[in-house]
C-alpha positions in Angstrom: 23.2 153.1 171.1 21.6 155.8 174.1 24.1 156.6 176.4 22.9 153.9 179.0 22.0 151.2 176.6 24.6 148.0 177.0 26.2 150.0 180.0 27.9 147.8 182.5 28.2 148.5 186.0 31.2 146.8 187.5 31.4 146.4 191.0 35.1 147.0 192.4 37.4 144.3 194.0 37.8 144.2 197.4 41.2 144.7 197.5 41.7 141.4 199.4 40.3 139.4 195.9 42.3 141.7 193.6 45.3 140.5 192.0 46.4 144.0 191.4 47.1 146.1 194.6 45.6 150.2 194.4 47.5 152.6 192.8 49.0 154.5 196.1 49.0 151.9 198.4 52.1 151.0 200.5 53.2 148.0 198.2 52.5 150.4 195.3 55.2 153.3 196.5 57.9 150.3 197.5 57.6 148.6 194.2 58.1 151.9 192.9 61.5 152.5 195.5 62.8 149.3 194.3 62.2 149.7 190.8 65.0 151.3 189.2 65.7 153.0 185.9 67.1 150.0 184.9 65.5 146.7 186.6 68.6 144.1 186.6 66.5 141.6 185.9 65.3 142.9 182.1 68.8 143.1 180.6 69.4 139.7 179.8 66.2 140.0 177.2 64.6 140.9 174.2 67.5 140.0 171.5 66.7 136.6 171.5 64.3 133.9 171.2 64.0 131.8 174.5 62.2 131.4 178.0 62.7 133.3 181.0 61.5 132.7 184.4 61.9 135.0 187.6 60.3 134.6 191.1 59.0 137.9 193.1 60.9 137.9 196.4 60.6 140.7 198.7 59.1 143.0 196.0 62.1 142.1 193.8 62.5 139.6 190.4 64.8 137.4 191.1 66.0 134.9 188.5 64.4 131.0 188.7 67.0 128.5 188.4 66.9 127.1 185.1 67.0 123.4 186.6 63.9 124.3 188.0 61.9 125.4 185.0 58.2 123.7 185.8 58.7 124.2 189.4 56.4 126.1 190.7 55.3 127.0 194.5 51.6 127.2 195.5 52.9 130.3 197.8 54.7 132.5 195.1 54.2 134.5 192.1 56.1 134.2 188.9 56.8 136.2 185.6 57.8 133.8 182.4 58.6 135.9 179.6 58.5 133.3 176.2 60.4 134.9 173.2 60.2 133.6 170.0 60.3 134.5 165.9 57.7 134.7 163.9 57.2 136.4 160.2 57.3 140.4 159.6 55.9 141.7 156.9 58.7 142.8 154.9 59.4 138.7 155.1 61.9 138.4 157.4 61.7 137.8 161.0 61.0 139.3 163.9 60.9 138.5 167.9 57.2 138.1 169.3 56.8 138.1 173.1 54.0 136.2 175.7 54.8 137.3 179.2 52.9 135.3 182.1 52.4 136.3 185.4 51.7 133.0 187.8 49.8 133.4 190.7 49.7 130.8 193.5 46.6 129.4 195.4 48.5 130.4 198.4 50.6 133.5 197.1 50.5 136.6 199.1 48.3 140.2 197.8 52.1 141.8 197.8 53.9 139.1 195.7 50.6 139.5 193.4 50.5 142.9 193.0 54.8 143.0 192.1 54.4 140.5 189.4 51.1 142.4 187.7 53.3 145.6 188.2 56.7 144.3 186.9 54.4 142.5 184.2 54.1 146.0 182.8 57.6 147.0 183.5 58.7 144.4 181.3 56.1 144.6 178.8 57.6 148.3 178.5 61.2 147.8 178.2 60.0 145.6 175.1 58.7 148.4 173.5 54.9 147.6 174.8 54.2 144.8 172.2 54.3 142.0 174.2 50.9 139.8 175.1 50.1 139.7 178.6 48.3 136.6 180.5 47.3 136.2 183.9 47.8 133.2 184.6 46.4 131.3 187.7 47.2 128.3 189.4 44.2 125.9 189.7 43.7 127.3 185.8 46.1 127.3 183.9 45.9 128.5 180.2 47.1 126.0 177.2 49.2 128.8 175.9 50.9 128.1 179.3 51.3 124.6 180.1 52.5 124.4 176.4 55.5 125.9 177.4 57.1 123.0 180.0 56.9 119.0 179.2 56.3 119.0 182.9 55.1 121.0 185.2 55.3 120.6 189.6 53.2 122.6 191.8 54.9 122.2 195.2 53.7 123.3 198.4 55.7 126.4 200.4 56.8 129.5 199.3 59.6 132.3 200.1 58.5 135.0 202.2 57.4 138.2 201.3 57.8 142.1 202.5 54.3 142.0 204.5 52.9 138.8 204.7 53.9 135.2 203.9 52.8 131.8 203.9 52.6 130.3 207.0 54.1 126.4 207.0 53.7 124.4 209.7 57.1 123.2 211.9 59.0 120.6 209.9 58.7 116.7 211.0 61.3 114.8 212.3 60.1 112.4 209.3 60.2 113.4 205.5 57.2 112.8 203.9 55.9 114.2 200.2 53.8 112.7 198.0 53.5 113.8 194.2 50.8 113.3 192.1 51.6 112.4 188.4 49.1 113.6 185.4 48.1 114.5 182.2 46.2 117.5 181.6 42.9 116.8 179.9 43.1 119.8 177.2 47.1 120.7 177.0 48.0 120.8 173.2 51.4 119.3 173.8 51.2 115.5 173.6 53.7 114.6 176.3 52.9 117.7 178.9 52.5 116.5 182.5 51.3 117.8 185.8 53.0 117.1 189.2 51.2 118.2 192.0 52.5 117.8 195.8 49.1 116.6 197.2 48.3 115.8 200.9 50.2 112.8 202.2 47.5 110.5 203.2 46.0 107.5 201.1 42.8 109.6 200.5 44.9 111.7 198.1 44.9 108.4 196.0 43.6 107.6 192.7 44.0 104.5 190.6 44.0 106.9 187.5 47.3 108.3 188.0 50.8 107.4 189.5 52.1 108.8 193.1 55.7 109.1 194.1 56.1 109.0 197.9 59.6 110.1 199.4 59.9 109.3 203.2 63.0 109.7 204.2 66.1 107.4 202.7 63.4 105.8 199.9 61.3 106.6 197.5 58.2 104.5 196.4 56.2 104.8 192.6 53.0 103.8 193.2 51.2 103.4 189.9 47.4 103.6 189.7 45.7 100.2 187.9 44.4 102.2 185.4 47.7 105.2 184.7 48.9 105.9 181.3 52.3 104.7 180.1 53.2 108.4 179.7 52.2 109.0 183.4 55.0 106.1 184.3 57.4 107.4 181.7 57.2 111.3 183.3 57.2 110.1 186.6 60.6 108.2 185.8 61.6 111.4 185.0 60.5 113.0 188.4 62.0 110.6 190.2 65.8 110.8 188.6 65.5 114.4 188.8 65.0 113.7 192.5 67.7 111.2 193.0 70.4 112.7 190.9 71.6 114.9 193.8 71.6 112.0 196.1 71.5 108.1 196.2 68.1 106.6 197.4 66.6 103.6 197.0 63.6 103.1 194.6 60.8 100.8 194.6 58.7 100.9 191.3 55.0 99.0 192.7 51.8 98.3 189.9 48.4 98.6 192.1 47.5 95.4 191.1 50.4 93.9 192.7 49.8 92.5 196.6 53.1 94.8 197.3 51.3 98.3 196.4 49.3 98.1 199.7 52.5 99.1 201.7 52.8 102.7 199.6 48.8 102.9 201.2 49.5 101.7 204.8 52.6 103.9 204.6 49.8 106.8 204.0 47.4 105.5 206.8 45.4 103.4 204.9 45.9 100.0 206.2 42.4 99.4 206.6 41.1 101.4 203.3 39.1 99.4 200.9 38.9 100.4 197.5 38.4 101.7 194.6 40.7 105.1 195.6 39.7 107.8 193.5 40.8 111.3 195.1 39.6 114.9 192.7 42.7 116.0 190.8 43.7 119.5 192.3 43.3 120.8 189.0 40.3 122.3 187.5 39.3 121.7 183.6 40.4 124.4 181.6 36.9 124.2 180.2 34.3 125.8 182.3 31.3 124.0 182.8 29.6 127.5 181.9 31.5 128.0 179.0 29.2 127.4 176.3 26.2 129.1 178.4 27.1 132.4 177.5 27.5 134.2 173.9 30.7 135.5 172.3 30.6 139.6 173.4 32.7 142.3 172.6 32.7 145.5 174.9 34.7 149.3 174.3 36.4 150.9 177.0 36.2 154.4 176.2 37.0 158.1 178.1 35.6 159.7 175.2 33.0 160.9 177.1 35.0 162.6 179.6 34.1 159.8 181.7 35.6 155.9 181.7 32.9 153.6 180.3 32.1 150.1 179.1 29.6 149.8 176.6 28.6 146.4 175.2 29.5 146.7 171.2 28.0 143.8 169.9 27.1 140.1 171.4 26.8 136.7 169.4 28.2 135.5 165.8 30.0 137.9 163.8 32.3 140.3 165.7 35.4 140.9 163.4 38.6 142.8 163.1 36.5 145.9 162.2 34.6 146.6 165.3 37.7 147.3 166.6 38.8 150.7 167.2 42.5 152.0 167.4 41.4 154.9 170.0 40.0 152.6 172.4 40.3 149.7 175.0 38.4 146.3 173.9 37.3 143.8 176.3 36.7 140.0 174.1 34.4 137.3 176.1 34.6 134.1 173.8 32.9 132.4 176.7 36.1 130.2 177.8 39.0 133.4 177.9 39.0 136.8 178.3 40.8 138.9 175.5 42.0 142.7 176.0 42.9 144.4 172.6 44.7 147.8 173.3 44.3 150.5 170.2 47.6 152.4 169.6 45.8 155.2 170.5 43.8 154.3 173.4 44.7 156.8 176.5 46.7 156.0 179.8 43.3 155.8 181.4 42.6 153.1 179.2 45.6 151.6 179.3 46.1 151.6 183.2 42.3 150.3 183.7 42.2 146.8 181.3 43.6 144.5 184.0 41.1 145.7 186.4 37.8 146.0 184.2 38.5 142.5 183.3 39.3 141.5 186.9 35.8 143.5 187.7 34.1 141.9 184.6 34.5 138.1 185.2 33.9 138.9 189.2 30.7 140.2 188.0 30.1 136.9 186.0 30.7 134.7 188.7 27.9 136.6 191.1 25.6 136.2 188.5 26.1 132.4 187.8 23.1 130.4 189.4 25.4 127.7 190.3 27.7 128.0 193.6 30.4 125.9 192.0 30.7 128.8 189.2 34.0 129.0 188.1 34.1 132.0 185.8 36.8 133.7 188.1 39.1 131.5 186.5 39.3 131.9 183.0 42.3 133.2 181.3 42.8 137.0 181.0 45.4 137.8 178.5 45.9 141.7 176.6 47.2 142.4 173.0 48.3 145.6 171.4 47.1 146.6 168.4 49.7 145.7 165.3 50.9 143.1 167.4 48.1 140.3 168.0 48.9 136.9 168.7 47.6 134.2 166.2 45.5 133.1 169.5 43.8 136.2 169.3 43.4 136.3 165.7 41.8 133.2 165.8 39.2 133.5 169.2 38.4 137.1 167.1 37.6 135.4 163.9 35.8 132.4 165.6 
């Protein structure tokens, strides 16, 4: 291939659309200040199989309550380390790792850029062969929501060193309404979504079940056409809520006359149906998916220069296109794999997060549609001698 044959030009974040602040910036010399030799936080890892969650807090990871596992706040940023055994190849067994880093729709560019950069820290102390995912909030991977039988996306979030998400003055009256749902491609049969939504009728849909909380009660609201998984999680949700506390609870079908107080509690008394409100989740199946081919690209300083060259586009890209000096970018059209050779160089190394960052930016500017969601696909990296079966298997495809 000529030198400017396949050539990609990407066009650089601004950095207030990057998930990964600029090397040198003020966030990136205090994450640097507070990271010590030893982060705290990474000691109680790595020997054994099991799931870890920490929330960034002031540029620090600090441990999430383990009675909150599944909670999740639309104004934070996470890092879930999953451990777990798998087969070696002398036939024993050895511990595997998938680290996640969670970004809220409403998290802050500091709280981002920590949890990208202690991603790495982390991914270090064990030994660089875990897989890396960025994960974000209105798309979540099924790699992801595979780990929790129930995940809650709540509104809020703790403050951070330079900015933070600004809430409005609390009423006098409680008021939060949860939305209760299964996601349409999650490989575990029983995995629900719980979503604080708006509290207003118009956040109503008669395909899932609601759980209102205003002050002393709590109402279930149950959609006419709700799965009886959707009633059993939300049973669930609503004894996690009341186990701290007694409150009344009032269990109300659609169908029944009652319901209609749940909707004039919400300021509906004079809606009319049907109520059908957009989940605030997006399919983790672009619409665009299956308009573009499979394509493989090399990141490469060979040349004295970084570059990324297209290697080869449509069926039949294989292990052996692969490279162990350099950095490979994998497009299978619905994710976004990075493999890392073993000898790829800290160039490479340091740049995958951001070409791919650059790469499906590009993608979405290029989409004719303006409801493109490309910017959302899953972006995970693998290290040579250590691929996950999920990359094994989108390689192979």
């Amino acid at each position: 291939m000529a030198p400017h044959e396949g050539l990609v030009h990407m066009k650089e974040y601004d950095w207030r659309d990057s998930n990964v602040e600029n090397i040198g910036t003020e966030l990136d010399h205090k994450v640097k200040y507070n990271s010590a030799a030893t982060e705290p936080a990474w000691q109680e890892v790595g020997e054994a199989a099991g799931l870890y969650i920490w929330r960034i807090e002031n540029f620090e990871v600090v441990p999430w309550p383990k009675n909150q596992y599944g909670d999740f706040h639309e104004g934070d940023s996470y890092i879930i380390l999953h451990s777990y055994k798998i087969g070696s190849k002398d036939g024993g067994e050895k511990l595997a790792h998938d680290i996640f880093f969670w970004l809220g729709n409403k998290t802050s560019q500091d709280e981002a850029g920590t949890a990208a950069y202690k991603t790495v820290e982390l991914d270090e102390f064990l030994q660089g062969v875990a897989t890396q995912h960025r994960e974000l909030q209105k798309e979540p991977s099924d790699d992801f929501i595979a780990l929790f039988s129930r995940i809650r996306i709540l509104s809020g979030g703790v403050r951070s060193g330079f900015t933070h998400v600004e809430t409005e003055e609390e009423p006098k009256e409680t008021l939060m309404l949860l939305r209760i749902f299964k996601h349409p491609t999650a490989k575990r049969a029983d995995s629900i979504m719980v979503y604080e939504v708006e509290p207003t009728w118009q956040s109503l849909d008669e395909n899932d079940v609601f759980v209102l909380e205003r002050n002393d009660k709590i109402w279930v609201w149950q959609g006419k056409n709700c799965s009886p998984m959707e009633k059993a999680k939300a049973a669930q949700v609503v004894h996690d809520m009341t186990i701290a506390k007694h409150v009344d609870v009032e269990v109300l079908s659609q169908t029944e006359s009652r319901s209609r107080a749940v909707v004039a509690m919400l300021g509906g008394e004079e809606a009319e149906g049907p109520l059908t409100a957009p989940r605030p989740i997006v399919s983790s199946k672009s619409p665009n998916a299956n308009q573009r081919p499979r394509r493989l690209f090399r990141l490469s300083d060979a040349s004295g220069q970084l570059r990324f060259d297209v290697v080869k586009e449509g069926a039949g890209i294989s292990s052996s296109d692969l490279d162990s000096n350099d950095v490979f970018l994998l497009d299978t059209s619905s994710n976004i794999w990075v493999w890392q050779g073993s000898g790829a160089s800290k160039a490479e190394k340091a740049m995958w997060i951001k070409v791919a960052e650059s790469y499906i930016r590009q993608l979405g500017e290029e989409e004719e549609s303006e409801n493109g969601i490309t910017y959302l696909s899953p972006i995970s990296k693998v290290v040579e001698g250590n691929e996950s079966p999920a990359f094994v298997k989108a390689l192979e495809a």
